[in-house]
Biopython code that builds the backbone (N, CA, C, O; Angstrom):
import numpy as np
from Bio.PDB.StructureBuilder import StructureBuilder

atoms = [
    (1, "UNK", "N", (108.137, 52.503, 10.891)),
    (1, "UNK", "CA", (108.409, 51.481, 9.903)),
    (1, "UNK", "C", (109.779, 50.851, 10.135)),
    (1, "UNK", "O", (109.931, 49.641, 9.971)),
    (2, "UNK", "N", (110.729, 51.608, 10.496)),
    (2, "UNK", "CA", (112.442, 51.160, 10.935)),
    (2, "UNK", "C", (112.204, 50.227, 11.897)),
    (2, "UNK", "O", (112.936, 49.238, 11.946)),
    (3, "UNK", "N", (111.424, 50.346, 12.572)),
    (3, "UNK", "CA", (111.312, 50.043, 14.085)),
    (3, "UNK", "C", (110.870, 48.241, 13.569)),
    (3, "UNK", "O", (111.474, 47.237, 13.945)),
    (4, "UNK", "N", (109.921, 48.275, 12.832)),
    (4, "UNK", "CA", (109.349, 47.081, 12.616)),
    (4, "UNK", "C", (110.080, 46.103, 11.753)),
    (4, "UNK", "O", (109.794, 44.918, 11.579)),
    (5, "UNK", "N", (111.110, 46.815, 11.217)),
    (5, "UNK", "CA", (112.172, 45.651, 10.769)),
    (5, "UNK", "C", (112.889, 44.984, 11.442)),
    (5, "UNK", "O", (112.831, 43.760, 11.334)),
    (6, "UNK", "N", (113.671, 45.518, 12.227)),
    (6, "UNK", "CA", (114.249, 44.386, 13.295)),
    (6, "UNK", "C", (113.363, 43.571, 14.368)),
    (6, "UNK", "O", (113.857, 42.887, 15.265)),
    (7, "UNK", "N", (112.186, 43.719, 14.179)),
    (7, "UNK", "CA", (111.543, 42.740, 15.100)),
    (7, "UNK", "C", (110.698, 41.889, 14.446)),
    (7, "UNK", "O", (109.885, 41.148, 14.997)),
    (8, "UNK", "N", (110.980, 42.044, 12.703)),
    (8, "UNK", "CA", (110.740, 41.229, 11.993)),
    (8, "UNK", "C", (111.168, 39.994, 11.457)),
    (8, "UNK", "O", (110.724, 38.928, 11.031)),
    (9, "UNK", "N", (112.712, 40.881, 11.756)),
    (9, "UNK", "CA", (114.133, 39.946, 11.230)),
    (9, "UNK", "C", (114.202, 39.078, 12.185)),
    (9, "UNK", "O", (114.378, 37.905, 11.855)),
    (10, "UNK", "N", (114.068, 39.458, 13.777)),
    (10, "UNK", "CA", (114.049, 38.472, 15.028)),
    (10, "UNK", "C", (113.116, 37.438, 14.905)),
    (10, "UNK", "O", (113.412, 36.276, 15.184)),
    (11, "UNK", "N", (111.804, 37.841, 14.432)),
    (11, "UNK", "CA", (110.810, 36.530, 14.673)),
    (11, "UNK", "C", (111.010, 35.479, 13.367)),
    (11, "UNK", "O", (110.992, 34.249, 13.340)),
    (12, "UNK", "N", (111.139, 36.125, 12.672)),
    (12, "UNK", "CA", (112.204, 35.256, 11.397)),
    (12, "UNK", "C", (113.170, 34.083, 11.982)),
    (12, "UNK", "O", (113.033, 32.884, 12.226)),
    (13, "UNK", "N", (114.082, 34.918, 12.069)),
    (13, "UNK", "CA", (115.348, 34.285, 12.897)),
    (13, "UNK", "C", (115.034, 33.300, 13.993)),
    (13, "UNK", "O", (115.371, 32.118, 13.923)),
    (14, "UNK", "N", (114.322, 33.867, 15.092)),
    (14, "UNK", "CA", (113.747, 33.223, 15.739)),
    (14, "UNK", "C", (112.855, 31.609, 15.536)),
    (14, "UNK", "O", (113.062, 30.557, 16.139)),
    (15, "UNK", "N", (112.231, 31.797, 14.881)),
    (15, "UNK", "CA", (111.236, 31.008, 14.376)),
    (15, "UNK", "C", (111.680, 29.627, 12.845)),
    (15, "UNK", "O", (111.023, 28.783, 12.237)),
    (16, "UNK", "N", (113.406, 30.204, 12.807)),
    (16, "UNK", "CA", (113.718, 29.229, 11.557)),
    (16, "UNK", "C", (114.564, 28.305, 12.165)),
    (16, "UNK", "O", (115.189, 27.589, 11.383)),
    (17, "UNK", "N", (114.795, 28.088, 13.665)),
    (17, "UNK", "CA", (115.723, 27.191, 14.427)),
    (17, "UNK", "C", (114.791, 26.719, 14.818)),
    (17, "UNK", "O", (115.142, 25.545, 14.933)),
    (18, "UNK", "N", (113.641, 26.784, 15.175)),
    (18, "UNK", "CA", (112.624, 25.793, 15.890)),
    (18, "UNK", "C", (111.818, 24.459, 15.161)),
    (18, "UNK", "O", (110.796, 24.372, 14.480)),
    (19, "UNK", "N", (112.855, 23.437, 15.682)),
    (19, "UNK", "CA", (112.479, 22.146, 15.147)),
    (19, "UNK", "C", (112.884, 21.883, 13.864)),
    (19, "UNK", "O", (112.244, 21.294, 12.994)),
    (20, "UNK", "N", (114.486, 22.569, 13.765)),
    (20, "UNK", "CA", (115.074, 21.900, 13.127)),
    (20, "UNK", "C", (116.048, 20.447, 12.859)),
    (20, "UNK", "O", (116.981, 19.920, 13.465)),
    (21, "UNK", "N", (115.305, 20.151, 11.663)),
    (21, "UNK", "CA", (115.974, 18.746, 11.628)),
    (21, "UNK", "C", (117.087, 18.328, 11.159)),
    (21, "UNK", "O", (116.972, 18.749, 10.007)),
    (22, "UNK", "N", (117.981, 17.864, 11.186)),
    (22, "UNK", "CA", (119.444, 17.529, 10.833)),
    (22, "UNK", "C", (119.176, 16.566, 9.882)),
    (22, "UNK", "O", (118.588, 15.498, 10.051)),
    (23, "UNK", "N", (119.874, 17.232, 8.388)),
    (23, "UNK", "CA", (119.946, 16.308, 7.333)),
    (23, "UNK", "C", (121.014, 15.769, 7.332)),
    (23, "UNK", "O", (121.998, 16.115, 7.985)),
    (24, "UNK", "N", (120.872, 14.366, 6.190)),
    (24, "UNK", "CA", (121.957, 13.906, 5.929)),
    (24, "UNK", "C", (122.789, 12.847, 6.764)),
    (24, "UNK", "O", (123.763, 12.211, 6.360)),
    (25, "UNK", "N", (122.156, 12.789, 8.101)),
    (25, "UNK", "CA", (122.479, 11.711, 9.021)),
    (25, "UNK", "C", (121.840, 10.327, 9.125)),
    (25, "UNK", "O", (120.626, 10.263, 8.929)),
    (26, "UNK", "N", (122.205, 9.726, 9.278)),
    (26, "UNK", "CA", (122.548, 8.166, 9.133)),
    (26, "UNK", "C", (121.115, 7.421, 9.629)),
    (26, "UNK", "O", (120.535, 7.964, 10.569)),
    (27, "UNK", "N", (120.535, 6.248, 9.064)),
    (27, "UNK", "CA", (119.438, 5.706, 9.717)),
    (27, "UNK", "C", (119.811, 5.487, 11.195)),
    (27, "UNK", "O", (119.051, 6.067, 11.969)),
    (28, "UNK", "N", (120.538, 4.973, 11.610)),
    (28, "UNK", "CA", (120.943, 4.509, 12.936)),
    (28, "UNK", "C", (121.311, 5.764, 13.910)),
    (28, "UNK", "O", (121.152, 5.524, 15.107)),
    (29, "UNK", "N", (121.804, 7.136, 13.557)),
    (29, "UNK", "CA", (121.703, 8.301, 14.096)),
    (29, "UNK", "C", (120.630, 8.877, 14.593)),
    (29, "UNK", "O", (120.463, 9.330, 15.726)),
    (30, "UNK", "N", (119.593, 8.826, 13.304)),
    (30, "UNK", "CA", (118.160, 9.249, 13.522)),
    (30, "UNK", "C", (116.957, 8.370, 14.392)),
    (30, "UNK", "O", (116.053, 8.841, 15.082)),
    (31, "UNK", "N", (117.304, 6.762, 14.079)),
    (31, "UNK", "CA", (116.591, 6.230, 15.059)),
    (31, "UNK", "C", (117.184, 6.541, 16.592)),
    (31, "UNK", "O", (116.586, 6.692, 17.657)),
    (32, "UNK", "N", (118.465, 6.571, 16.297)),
    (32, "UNK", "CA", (118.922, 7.017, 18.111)),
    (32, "UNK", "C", (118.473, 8.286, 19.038)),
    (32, "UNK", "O", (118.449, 8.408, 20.262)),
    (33, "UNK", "N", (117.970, 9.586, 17.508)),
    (33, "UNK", "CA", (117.507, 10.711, 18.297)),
    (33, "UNK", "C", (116.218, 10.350, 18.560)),
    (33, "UNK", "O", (115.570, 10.917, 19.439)),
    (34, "UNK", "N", (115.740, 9.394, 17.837)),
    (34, "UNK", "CA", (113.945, 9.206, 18.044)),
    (34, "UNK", "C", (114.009, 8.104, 19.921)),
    (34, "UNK", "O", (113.243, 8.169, 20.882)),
    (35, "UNK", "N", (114.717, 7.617, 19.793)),
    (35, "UNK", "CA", (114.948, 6.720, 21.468)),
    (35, "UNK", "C", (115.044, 8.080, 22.252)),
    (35, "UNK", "O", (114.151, 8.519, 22.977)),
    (36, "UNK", "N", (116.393, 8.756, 21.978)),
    (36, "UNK", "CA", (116.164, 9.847, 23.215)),
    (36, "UNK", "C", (115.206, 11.016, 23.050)),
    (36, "UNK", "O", (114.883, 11.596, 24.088)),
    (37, "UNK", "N", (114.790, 11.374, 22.095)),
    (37, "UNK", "CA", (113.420, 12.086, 21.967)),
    (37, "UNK", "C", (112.474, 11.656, 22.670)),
    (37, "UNK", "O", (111.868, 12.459, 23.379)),
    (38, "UNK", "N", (112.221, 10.709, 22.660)),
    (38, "UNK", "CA", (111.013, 9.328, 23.432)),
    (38, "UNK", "C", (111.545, 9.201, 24.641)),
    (38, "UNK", "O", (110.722, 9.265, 25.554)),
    (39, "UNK", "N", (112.450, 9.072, 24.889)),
    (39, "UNK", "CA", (112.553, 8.706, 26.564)),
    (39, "UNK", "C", (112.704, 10.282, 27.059)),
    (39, "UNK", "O", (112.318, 10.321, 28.227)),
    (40, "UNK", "N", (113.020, 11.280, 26.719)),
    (40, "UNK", "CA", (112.847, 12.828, 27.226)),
    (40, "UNK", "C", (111.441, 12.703, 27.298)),
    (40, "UNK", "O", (111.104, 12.500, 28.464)),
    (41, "UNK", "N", (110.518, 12.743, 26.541)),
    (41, "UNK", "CA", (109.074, 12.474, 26.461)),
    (41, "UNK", "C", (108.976, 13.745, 25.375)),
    (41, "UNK", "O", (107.909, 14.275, 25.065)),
    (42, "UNK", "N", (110.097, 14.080, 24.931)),
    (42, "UNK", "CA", (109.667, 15.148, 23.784)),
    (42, "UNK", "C", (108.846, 14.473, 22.416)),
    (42, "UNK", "O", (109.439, 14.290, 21.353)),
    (43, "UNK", "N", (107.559, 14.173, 22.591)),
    (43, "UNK", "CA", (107.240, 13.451, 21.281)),
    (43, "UNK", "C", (106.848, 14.597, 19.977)),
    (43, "UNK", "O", (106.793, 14.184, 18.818)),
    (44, "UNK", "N", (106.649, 15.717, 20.234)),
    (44, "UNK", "CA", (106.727, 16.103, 18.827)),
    (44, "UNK", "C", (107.914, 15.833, 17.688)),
    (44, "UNK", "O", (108.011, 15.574, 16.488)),
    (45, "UNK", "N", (109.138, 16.171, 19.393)),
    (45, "UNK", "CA", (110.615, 15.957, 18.091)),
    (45, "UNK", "C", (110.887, 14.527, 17.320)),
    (45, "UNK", "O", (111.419, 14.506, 16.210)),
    (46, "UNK", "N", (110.477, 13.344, 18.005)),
    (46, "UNK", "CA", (110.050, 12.198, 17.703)),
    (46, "UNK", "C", (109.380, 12.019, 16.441)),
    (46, "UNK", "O", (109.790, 11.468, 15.420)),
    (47, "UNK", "N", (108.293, 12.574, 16.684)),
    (47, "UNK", "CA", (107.613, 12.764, 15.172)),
    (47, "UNK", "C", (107.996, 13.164, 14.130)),
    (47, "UNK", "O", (107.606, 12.679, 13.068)),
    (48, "UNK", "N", (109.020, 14.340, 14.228)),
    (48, "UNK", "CA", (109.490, 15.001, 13.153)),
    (48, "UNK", "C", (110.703, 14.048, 13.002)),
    (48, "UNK", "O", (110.929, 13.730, 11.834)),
    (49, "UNK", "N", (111.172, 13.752, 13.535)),
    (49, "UNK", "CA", (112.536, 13.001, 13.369)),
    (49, "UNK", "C", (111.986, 11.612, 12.838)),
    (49, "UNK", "O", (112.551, 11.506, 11.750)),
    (50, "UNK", "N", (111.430, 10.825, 12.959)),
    (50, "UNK", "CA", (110.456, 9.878, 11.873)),
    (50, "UNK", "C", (110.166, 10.041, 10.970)),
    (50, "UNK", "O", (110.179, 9.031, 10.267)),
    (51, "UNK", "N", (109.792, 11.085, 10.424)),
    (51, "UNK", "CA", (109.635, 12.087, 9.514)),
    (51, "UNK", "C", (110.401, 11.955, 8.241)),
    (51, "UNK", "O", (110.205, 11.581, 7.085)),
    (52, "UNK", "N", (111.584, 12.541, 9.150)),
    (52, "UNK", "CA", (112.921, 12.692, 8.454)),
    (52, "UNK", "C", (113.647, 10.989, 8.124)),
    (52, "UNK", "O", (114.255, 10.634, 7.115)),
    (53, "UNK", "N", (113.272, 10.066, 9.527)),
    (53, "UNK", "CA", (113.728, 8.861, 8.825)),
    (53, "UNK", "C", (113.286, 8.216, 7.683)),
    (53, "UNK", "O", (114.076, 7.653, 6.926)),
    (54, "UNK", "N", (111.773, 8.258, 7.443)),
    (54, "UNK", "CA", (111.225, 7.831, 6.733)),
    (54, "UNK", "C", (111.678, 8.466, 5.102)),
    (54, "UNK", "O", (111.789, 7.825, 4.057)),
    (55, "UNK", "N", (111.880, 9.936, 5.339)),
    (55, "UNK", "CA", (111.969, 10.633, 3.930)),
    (55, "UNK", "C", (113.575, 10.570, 3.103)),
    (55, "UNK", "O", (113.871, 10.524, 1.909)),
    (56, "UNK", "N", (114.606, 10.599, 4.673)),
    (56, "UNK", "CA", (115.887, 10.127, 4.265)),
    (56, "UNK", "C", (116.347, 8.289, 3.979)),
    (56, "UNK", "O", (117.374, 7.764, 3.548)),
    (57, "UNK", "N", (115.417, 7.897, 4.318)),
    (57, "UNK", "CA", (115.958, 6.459, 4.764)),
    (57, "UNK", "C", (114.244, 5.265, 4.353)),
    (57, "UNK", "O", (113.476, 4.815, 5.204)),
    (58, "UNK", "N", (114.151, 5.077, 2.833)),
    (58, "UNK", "CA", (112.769, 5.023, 3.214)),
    (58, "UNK", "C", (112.777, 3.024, 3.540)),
    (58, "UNK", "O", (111.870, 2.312, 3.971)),
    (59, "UNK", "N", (113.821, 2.761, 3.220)),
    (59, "UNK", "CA", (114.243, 0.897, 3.228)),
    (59, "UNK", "C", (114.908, 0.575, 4.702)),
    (59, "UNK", "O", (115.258, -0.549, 5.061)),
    (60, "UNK", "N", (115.035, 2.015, 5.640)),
    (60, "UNK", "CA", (115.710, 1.338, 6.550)),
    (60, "UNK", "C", (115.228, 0.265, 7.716)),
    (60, "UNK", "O", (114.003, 0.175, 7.797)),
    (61, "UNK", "N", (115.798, -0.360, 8.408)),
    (61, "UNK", "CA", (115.608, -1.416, 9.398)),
    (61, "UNK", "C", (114.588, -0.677, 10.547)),
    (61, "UNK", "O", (113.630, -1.217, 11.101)),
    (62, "UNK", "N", (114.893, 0.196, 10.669)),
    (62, "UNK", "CA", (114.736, 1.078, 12.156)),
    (62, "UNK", "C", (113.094, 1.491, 11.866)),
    (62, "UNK", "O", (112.201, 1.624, 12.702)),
    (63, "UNK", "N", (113.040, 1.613, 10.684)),
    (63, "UNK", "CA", (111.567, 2.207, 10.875)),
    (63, "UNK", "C", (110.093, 1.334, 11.404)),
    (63, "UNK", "O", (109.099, 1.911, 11.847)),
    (64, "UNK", "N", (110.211, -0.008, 11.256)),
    (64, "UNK", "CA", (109.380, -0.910, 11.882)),
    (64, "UNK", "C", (109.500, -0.734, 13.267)),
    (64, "UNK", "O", (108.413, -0.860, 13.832)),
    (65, "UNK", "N", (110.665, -0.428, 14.190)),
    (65, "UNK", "CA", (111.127, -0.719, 15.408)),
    (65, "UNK", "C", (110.493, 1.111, 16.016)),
    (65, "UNK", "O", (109.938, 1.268, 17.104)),
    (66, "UNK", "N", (110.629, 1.691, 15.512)),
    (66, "UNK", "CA", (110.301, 3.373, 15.437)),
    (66, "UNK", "C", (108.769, 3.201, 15.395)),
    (66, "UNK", "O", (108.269, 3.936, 16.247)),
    (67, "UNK", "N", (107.895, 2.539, 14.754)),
    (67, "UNK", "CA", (106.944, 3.120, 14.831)),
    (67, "UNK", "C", (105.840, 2.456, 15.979)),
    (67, "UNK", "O", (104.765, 2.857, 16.425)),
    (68, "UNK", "N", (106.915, 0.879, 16.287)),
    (68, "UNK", "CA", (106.022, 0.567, 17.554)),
    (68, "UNK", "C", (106.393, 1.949, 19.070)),
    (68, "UNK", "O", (105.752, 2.622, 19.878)),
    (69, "UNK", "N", (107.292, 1.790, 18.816)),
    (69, "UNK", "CA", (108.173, 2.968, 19.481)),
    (69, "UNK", "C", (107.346, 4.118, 20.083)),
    (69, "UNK", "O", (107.141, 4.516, 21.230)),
    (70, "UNK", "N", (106.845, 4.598, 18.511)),
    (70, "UNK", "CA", (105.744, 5.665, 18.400)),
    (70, "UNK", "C", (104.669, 5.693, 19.107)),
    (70, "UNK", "O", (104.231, 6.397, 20.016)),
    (71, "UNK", "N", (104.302, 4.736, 18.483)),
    (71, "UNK", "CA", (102.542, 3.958, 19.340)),
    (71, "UNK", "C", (102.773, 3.720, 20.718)),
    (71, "UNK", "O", (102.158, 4.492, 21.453)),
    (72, "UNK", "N", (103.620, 2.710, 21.390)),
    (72, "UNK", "CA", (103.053, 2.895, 22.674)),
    (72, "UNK", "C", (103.799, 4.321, 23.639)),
    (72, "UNK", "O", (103.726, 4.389, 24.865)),
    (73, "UNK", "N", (104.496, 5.369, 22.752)),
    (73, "UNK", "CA", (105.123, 6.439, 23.615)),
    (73, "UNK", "C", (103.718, 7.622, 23.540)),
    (73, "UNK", "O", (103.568, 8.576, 24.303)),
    (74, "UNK", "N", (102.740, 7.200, 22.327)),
    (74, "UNK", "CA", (101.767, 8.091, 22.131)),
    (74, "UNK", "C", (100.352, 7.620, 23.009)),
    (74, "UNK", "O", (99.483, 8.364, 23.463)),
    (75, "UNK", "N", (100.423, 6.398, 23.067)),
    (75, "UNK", "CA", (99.831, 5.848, 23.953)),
    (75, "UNK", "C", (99.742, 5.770, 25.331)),
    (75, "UNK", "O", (98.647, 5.783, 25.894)),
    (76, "UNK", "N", (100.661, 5.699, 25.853)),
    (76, "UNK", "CA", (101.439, 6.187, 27.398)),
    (76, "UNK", "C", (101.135, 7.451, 28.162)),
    (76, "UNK", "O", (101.110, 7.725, 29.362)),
    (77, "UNK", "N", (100.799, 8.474, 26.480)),
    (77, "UNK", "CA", (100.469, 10.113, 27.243)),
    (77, "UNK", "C", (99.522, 9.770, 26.700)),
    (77, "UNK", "O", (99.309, 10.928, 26.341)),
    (78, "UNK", "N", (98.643, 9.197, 26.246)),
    (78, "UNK", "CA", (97.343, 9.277, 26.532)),
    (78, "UNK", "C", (96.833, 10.097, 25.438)),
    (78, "UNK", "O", (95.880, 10.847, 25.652)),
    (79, "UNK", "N", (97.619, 9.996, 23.768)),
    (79, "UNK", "CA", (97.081, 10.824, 23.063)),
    (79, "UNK", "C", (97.241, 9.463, 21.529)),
    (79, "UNK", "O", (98.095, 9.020, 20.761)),
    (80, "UNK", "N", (95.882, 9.321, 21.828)),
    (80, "UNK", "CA", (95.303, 8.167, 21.537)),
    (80, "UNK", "C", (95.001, 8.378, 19.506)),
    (80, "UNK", "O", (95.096, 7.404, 18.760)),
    (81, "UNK", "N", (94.789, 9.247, 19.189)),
    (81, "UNK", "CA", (94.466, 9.251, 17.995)),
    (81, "UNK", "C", (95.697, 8.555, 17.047)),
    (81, "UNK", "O", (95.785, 7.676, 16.189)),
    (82, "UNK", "N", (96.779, 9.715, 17.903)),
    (82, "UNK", "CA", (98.459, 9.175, 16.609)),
    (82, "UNK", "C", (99.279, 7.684, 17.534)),
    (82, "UNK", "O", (100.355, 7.199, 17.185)),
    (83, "UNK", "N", (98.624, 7.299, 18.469)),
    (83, "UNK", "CA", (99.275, 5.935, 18.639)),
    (83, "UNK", "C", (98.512, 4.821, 17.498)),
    (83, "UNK", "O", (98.978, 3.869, 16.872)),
    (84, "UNK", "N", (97.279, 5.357, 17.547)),
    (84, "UNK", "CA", (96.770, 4.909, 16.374)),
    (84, "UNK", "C", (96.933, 4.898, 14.611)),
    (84, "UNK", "O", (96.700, 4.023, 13.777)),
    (85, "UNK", "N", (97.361, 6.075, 14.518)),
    (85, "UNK", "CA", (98.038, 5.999, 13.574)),
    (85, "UNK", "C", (99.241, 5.391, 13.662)),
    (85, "UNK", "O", (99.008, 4.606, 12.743)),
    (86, "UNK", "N", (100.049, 5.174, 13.914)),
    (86, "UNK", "CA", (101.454, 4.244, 14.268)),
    (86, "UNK", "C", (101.355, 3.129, 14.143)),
    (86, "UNK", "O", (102.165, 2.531, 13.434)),
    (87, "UNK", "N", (100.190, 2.376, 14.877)),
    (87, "UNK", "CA", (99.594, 0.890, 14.783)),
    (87, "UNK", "C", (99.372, 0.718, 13.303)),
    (87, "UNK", "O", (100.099, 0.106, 12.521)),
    (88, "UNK", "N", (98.071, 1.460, 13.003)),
    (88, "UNK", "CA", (97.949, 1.282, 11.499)),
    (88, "UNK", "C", (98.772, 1.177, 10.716)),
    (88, "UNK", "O", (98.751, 0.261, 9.894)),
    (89, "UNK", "N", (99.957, 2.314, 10.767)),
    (89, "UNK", "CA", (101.085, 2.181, 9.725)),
    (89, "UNK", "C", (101.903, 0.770, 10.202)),
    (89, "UNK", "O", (102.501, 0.173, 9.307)),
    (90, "UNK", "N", (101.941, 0.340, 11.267)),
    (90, "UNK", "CA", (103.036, -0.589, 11.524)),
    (90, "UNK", "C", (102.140, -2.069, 10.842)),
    (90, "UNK", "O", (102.745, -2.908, 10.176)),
    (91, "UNK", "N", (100.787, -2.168, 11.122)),
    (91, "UNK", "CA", (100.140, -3.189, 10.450)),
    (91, "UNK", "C", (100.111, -3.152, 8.718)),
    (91, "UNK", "O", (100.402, -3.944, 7.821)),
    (92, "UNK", "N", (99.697, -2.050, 8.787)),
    (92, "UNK", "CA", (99.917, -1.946, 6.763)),
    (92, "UNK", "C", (101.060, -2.520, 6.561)),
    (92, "UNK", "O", (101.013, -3.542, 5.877)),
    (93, "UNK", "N", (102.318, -2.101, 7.032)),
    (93, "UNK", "CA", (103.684, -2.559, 6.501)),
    (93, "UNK", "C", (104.252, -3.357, 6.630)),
    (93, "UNK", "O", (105.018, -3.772, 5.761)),
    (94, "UNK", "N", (104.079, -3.960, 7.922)),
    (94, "UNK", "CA", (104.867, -4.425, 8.447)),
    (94, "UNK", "C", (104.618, -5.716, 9.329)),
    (94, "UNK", "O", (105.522, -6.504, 9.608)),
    (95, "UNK", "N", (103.108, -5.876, 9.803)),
    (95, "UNK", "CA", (102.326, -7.164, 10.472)),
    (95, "UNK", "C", (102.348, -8.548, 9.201)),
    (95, "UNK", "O", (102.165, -8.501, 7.984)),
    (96, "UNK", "N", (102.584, -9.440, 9.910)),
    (96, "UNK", "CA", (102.468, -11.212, 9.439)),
    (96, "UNK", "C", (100.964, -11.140, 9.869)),
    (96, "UNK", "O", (100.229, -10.386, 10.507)),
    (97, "UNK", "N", (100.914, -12.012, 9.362)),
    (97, "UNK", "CA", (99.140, -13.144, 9.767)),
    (97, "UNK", "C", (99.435, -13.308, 11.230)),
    (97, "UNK", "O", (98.654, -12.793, 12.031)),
    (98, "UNK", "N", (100.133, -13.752, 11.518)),
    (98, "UNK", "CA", (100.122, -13.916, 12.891)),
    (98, "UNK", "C", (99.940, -12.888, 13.991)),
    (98, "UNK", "O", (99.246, -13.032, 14.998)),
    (99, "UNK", "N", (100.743, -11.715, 13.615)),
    (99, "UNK", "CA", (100.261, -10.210, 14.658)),
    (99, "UNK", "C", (99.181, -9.114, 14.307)),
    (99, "UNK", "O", (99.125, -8.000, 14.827)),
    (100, "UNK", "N", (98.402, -9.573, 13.420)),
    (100, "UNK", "CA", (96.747, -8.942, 12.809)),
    (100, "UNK", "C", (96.229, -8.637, 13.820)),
    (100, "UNK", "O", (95.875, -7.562, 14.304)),
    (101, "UNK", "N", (96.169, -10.505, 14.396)),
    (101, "UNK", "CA", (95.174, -9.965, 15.483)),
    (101, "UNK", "C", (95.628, -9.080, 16.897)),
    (101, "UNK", "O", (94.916, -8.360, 17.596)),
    (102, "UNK", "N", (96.724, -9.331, 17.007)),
    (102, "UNK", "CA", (97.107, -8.671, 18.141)),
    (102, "UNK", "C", (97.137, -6.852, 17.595)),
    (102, "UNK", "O", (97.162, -6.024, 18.506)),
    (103, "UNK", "N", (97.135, -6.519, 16.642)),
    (103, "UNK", "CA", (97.192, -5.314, 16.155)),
    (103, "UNK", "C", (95.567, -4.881, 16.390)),
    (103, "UNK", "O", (95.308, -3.864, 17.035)),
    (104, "UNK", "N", (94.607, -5.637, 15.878)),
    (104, "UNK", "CA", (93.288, -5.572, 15.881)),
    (104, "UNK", "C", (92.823, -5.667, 17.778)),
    (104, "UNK", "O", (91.878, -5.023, 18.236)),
    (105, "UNK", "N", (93.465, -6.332, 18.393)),
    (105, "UNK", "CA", (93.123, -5.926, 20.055)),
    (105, "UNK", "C", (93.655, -4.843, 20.254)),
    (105, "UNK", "O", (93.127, -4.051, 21.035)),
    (106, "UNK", "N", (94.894, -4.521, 19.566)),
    (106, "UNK", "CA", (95.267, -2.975, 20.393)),
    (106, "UNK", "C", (94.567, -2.234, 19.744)),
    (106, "UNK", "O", (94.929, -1.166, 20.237)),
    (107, "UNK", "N", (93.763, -1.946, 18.937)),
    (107, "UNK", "CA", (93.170, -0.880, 18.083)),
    (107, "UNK", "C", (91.854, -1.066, 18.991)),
    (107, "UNK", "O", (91.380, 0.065, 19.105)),
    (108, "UNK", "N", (91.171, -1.854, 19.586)),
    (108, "UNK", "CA", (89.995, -2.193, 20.362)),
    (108, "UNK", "C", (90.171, -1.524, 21.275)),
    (108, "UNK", "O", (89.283, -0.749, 21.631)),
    (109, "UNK", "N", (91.741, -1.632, 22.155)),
    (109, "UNK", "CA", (92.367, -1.561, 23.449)),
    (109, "UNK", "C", (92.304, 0.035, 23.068)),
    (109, "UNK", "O", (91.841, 0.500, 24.109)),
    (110, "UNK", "N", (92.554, 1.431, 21.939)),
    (110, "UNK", "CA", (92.807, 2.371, 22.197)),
    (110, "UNK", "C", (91.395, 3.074, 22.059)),
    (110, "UNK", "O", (91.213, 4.213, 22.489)),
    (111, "UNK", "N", (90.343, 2.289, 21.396)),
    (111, "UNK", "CA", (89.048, 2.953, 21.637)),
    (111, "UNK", "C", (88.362, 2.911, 22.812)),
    (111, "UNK", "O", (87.756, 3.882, 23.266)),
    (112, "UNK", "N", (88.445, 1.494, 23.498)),
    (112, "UNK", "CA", (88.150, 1.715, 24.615)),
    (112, "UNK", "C", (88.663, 2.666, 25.680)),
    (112, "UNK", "O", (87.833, 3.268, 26.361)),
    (113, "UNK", "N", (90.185, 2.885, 25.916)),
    (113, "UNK", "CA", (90.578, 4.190, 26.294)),
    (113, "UNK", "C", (90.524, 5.241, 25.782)),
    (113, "UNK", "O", (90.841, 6.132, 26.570)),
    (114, "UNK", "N", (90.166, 5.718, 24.430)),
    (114, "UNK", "CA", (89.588, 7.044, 24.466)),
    (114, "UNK", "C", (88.242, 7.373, 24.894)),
    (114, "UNK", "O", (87.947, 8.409, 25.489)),
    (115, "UNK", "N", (87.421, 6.429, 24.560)),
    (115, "UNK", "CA", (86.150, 6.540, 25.525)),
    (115, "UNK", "C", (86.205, 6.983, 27.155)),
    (115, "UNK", "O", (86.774, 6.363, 28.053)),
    (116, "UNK", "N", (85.281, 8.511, 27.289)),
    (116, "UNK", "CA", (85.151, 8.590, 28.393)),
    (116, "UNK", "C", (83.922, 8.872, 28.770)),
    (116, "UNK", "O", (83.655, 8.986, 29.967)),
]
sb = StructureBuilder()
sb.init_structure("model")
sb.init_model(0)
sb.init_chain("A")
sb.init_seg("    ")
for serial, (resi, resn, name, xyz) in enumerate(atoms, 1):
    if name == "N":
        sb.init_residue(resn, " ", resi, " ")
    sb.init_atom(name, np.array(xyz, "f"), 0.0, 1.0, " ", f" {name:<3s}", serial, name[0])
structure = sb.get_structure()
């Protein structure tokens, strides 16, 4: 039973630094970790760090620019469901009359590439 406490306390410990997010930092901080998150190709941290922009920052500038961001970095690896979600959110919020349709070809454009 002794034995199993400290390798309890470790996976604890272990497991409460992973993918932690830094509060309290600035819209323009957080969109900057989401650029180098994205160009590392780390897109989970991306995600979570959107996350966090959205929940710290929900009026900021960056988040329209973040979520095309999103879409074609989710798109690129070829994981077609959440570039789709990204599109969607960026059209709900954020599309004029004028980029509908171009939103509506890329949504064409990601079914046809998930089709195999």
């Amino acid at each position: 039973m002794y034995k199993l406490i400290p390798f309890l306390l470790f996976l604890l410990l272990g497991c409460s630094s992973k993918n932690k997010i830094e509060k309290n930092l600035t819209a323009n901080a957080l969109h900057s970790k989401i650029y180098k998150a994205v160009n590392k190709n780390y897109l989970d941290n991306a995600d979570d760090l959107f996350l966090a922009l959205e929940a710290q920052h929900p009026g900021s500038i960056y988040i329209k620019t973040d979520l095309l961001i999103l879409y074609l970095a989710h798109l690129n690896q070829e994981e077609y469901e959440l570039a789709k979600f990204y599109l969607n959110q960026y059209e709900k919020r954020y599309a004029g009359i004028e980029e509908i349709p171009w939103c509506e070809y890329q949504k064409i454009k990601i079914d046809f590439l998930s089709y195999k």
